[in-house]
C-alpha positions as CSV (number, residue, x, y, z in Angstrom):
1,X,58.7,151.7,-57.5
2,X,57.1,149.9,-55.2
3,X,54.2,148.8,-57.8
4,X,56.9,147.8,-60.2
5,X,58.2,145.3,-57.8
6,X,54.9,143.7,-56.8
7,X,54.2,143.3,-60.3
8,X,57.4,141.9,-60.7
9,X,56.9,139.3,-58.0
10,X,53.9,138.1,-59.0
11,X,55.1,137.7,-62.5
12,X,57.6,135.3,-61.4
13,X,54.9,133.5,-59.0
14,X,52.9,133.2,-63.0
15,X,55.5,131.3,-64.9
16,X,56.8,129.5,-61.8
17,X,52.6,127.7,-62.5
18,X,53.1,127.5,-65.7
19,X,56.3,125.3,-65.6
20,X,54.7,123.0,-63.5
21,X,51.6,122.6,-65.8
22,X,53.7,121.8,-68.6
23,X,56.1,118.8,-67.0
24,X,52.6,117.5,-66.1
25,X,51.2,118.1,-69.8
26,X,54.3,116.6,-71.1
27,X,53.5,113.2,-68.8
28,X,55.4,113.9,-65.7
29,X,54.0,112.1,-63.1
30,X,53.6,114.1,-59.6
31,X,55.7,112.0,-57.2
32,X,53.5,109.9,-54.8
33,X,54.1,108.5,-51.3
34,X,56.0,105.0,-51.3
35,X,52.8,101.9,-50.6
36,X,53.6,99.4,-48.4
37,X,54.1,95.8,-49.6
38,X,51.4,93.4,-48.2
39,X,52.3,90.1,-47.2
40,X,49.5,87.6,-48.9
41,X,48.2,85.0,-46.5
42,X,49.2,81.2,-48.1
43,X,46.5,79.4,-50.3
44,X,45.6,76.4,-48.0
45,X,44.7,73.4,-50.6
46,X,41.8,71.5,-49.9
47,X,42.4,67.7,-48.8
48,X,41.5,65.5,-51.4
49,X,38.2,63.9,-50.7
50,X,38.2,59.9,-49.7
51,X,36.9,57.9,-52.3
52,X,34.5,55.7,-50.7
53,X,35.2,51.9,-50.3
54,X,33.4,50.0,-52.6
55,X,30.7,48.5,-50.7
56,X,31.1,44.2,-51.1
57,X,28.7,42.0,-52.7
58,X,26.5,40.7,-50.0
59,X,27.1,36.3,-50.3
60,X,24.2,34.7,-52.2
61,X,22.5,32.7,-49.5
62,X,23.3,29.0,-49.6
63,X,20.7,27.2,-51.6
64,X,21.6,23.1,-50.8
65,X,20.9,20.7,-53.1
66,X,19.4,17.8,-51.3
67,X,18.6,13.9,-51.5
68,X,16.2,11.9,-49.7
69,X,15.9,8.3,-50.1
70,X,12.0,6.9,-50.6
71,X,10.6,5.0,-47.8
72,X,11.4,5.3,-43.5
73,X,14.6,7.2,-43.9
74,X,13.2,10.3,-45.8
75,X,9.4,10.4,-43.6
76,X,10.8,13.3,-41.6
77,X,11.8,15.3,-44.5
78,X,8.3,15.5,-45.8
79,X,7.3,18.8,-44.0
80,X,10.2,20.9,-44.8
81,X,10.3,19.5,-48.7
82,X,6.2,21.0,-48.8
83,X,7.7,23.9,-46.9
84,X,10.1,24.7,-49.1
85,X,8.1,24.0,-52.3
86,X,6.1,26.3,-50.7
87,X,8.8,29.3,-50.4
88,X,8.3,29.1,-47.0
89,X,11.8,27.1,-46.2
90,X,14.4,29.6,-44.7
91,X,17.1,28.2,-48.0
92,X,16.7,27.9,-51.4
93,X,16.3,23.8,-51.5
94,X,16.6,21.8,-54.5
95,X,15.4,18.6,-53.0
96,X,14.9,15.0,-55.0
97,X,13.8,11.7,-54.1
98,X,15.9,8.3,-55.1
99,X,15.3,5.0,-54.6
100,X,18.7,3.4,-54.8
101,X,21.2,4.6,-51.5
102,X,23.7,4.2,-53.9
103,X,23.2,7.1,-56.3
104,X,23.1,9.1,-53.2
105,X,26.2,8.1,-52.3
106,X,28.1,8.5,-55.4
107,X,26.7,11.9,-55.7
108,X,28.3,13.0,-52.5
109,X,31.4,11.9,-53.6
110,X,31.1,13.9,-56.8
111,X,29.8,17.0,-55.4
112,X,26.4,17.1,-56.6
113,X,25.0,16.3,-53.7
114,X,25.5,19.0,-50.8
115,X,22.9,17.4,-48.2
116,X,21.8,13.8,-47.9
117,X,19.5,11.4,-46.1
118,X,20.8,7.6,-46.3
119,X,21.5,4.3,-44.4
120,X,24.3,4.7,-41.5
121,X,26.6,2.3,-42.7
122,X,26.6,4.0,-46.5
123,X,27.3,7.3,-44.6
124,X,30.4,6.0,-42.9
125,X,31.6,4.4,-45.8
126,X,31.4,7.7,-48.2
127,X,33.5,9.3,-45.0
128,X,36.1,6.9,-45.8
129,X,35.9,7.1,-49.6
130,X,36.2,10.8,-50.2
131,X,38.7,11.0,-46.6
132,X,36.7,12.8,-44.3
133,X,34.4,14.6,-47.2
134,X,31.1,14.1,-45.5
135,X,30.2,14.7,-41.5
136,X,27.2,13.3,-39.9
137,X,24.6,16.1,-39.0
138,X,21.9,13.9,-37.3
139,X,20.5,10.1,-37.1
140,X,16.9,10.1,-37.9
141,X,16.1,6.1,-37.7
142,X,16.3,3.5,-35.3
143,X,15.6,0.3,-35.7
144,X,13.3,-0.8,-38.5
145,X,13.3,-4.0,-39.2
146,X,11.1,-6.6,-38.1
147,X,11.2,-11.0,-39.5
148,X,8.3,-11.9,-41.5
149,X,6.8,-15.0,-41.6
150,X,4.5,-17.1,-44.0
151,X,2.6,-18.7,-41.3
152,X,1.2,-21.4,-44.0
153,X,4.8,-22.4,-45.8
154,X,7.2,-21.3,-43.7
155,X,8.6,-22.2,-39.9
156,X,7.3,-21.2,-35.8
157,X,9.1,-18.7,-35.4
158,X,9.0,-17.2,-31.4
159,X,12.4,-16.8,-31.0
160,X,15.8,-16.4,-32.7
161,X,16.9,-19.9,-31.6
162,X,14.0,-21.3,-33.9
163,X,16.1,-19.9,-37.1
164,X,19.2,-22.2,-36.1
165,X,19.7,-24.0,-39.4
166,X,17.0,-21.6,-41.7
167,X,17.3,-19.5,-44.4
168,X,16.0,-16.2,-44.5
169,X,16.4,-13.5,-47.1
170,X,17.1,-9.9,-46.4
171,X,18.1,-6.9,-48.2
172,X,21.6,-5.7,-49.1
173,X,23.3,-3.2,-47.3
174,X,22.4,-2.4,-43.6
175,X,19.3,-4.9,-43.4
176,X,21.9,-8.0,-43.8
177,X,24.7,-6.8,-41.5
178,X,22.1,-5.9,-38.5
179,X,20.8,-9.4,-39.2
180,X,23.6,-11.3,-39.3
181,X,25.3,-9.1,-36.3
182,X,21.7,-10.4,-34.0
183,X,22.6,-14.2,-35.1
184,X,25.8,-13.9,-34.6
185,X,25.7,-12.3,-31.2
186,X,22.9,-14.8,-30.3
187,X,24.7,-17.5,-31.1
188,X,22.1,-18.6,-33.9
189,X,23.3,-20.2,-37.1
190,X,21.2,-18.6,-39.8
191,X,22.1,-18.8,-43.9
192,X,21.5,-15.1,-45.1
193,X,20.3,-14.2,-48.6
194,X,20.6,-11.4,-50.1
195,X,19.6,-12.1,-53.7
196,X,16.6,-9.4,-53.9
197,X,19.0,-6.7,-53.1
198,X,15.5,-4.0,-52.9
199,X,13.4,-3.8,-50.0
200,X,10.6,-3.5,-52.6
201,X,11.8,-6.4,-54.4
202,X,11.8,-8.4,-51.6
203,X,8.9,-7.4,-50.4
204,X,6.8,-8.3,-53.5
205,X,8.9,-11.7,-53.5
206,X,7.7,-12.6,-49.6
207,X,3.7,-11.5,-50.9
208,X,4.2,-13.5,-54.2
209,X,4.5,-16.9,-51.7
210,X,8.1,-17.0,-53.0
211,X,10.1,-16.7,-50.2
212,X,8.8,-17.7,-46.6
213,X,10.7,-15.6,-44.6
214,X,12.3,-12.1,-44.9
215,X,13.6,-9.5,-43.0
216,X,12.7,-6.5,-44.3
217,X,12.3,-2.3,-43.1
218,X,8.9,-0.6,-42.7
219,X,6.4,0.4,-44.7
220,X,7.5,-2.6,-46.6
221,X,6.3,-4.4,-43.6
222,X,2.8,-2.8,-44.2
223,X,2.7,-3.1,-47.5
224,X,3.6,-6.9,-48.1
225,X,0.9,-7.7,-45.5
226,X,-1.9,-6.1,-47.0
227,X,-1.0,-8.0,-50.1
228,X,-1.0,-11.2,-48.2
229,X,-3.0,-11.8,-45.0
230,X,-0.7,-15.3,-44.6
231,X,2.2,-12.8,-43.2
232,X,3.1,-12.4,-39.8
233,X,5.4,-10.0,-37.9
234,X,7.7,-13.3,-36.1
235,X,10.3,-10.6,-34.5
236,X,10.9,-7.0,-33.7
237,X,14.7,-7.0,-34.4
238,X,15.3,-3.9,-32.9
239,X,14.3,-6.1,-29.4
240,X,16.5,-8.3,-30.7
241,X,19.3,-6.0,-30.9
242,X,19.1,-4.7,-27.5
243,X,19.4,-8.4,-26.4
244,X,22.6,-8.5,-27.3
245,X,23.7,-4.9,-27.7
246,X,23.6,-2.1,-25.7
247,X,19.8,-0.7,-25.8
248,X,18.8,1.8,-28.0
249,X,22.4,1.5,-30.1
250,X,20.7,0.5,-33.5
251,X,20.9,3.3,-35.3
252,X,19.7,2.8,-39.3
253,X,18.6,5.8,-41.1
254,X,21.0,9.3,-41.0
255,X,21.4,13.0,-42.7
256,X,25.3,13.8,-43.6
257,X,26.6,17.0,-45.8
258,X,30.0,17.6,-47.6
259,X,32.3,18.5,-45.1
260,X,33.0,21.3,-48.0
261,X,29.2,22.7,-47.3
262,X,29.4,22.6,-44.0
263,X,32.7,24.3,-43.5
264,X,31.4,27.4,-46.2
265,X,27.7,27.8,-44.8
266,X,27.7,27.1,-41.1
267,X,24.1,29.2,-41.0
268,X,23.1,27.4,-43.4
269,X,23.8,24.2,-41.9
270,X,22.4,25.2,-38.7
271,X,18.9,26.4,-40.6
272,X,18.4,23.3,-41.8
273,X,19.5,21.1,-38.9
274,X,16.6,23.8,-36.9
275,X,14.0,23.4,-39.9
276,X,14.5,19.4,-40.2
277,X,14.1,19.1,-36.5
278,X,10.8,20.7,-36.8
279,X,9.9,18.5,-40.0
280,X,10.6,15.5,-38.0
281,X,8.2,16.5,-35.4
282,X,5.4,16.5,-36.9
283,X,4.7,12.5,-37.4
284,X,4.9,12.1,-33.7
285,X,2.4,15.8,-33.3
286,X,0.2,15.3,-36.1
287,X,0.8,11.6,-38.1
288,X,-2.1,11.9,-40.5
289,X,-0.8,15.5,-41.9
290,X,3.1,14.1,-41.9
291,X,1.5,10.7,-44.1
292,X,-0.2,13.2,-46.0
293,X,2.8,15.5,-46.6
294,X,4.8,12.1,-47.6
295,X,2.4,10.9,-50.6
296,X,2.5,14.7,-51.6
297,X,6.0,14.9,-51.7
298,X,7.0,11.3,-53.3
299,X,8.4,10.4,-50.6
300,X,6.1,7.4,-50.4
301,X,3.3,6.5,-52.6
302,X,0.9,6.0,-50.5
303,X,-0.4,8.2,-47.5
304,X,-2.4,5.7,-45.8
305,X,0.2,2.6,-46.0
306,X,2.8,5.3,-44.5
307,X,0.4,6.5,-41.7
308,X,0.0,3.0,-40.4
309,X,3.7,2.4,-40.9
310,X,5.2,5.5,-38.9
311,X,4.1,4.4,-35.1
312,X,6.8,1.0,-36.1
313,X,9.2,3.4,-38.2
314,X,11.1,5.1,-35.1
315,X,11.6,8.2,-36.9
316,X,14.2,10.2,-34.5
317,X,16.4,13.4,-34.3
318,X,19.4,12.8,-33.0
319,X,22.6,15.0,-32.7
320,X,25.6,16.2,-31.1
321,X,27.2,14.0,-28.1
322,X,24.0,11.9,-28.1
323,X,24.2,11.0,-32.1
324,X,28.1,10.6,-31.8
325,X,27.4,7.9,-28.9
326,X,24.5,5.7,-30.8
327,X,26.4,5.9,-34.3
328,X,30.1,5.4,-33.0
329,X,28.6,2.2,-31.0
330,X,26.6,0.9,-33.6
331,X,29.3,1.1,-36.1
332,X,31.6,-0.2,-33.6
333,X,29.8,-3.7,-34.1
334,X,29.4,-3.6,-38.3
335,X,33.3,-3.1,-38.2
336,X,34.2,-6.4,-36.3
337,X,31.2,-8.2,-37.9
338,X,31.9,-6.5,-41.5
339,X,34.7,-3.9,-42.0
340,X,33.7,-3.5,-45.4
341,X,30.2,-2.6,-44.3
342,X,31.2,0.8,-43.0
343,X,34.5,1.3,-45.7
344,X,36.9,-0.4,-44.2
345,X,37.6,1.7,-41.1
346,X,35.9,3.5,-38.5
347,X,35.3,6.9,-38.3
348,X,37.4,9.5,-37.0
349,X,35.9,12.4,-34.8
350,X,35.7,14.7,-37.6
351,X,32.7,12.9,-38.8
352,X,30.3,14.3,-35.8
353,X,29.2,17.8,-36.5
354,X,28.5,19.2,-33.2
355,X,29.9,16.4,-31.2
């Protein structure tokens, strides 16, 4: 009995298995243990990257175009015009030679022109043409002028008072106001012609024997001498001048630039006012290499007539307070002699760069 019931039991225990097995067969799944949701952390984007700033154009340097008158008022521009045909100039000049201060002029006016050397009383005149469109950057002449004589046709001539009643011929422009500003201030009555308008044509007029007496600028001085050894130096009018005006105001020969240029390339500006100071220095450090450096740049033709000429050229560099005094003053006494000489007006402060 007691067999039976073991059997029995363990019978039971057999299909008990077997039901099991066949829910699983038939894809019953066992149960499993709930798993615990995870919480996923946040995707962080990355910040966009900067695009970087475009980087600006760096300003092509300045490169002035520049005129220089032949003779006296373009001797100290000789060194930096070899200099910068050189490549050795700190800006890219584009200089050129004229003969005629009025070209100069009228290409200021119409932009062409940024820098320029020319007489002071042409300077001040394109200020009042254009309205304030140039500014005076330096003087670089004094006095230059000097009466000539033809001691076989013409007068004794020791003084000023021995021209009472003369004629004497002189070239347009500056040389005939300074002239006729001495005479007037001296009291001397003196006929004034200007009918060779050029220095160098009245200069080969006074060495032809056809006039006997001539103001007239250096190295035309030189020149018409060594054509004609019956010429004389009669007066130093800059002596003359500070006779009657206060010494050391005539003032001839300056550089100006478009106010336009100077107000976009102040560097620029001062490079050249720091380069022509240096170029000016050399005919008083080494003559014979500035004469030199003339001939070879056109300024003058002829190296030896301009190394005799400089020591009587007064070649100067003037700026700031000290070139606003000497110009101001000397333009001072064209204006009540001449308004038209200077334009018509003096001046207003904005024409002194630096002053």
């Amino acid at each position: 009995m007691k067999r039976t019931l073991t059997a029995l039991l363990a019978l039971a225990i057999l299909l008990c298995l077997a039901g099991c097995g066949a829910d699983t067969a038939a894809g019953g799944a066992p149960t499993q243990e709930p798993v615990a949701e995870t919480t996923a952390e946040p995707t962080v984007e990355p910040e966009p990257t900067a695009e970087p700033a475009p980087t600006e154009e760096p300003a092509a340097p300045a490169a002035p175009a520049v005129m220089v008158l032949n003779g006296t008022t373009g001797f100290g521009m000789a060194k930096l015009m070899a200099d910068a045909a050189d490549g050795a100039a700190g800006l890219d000049y584009a200089f050129s030679v004229e003969s005629d201060a009025s070209a100069v002029s009228a290409a200021l006016v119409n932009g062409t022109c940024d820098i320029a050397a020319l007489p002071t009383n042409a300077a001040a005149a394109v200020y009042n043409k254009t309205q304030g469109g140039v500014q005076l950057l330096a003087l670089n002449t004094r006095g230059v002028l000097y009466l000539v004589v033809n001691s076989q046709s013409g007068p004794a001539v020791e003084s000023l008072a021995d021209l009472e009643g003369t004629t004497v011929y002189a070239p347009a422009q500056n040389p005939t106001f300074i002239f006729k500003a001495i005479c007037q201030a001296a009291g001397v009555d003196v006929t004034v012609d200007d009918t060779y308008a050029q220095p160098a044509d009245l200069r080969t007029a006074l060495a032809a024997g056809e006039v006997d007496m001539a103001v007239l600028p250096e190295p035309m001085v030189t020149i018409a001498m060594a054509a004609n050894a019956d010429l004389t130096v009669a007066l130093d009018l800059t002596a003359e001048w500070d006779k009657v005006y206060p010494a050391g105001s005539l003032v001839q020969g300056c550089v100006v630039a478009r106010t336009a240029f100077v107000e976009e390339n102040p560097q620029a500006v001062d490079t050249f006012l720091a380069e022509y100071a240096d170029s000016v220095a050399l005919l008083d450090a080494d003559p014979d290499a500035a004469a030199a450096l003339i001939e070879q740049t056109g300024v003058f033709a002829q190296a030896a007539v301009a190394r005799k000429a400089i020591p009587n050229c007064n070649v100067c560099f003037l700026t700031g307070g000290e070139m606003k005094t000497a110009m101001s003053g000397y333009l001072s006494v064209l204006y009540d002699l001449a308004p038209e000489s200077v334009g018509g007006a003096l001046p207003g402060d904005d024409f002194y760069y630096g002053a």
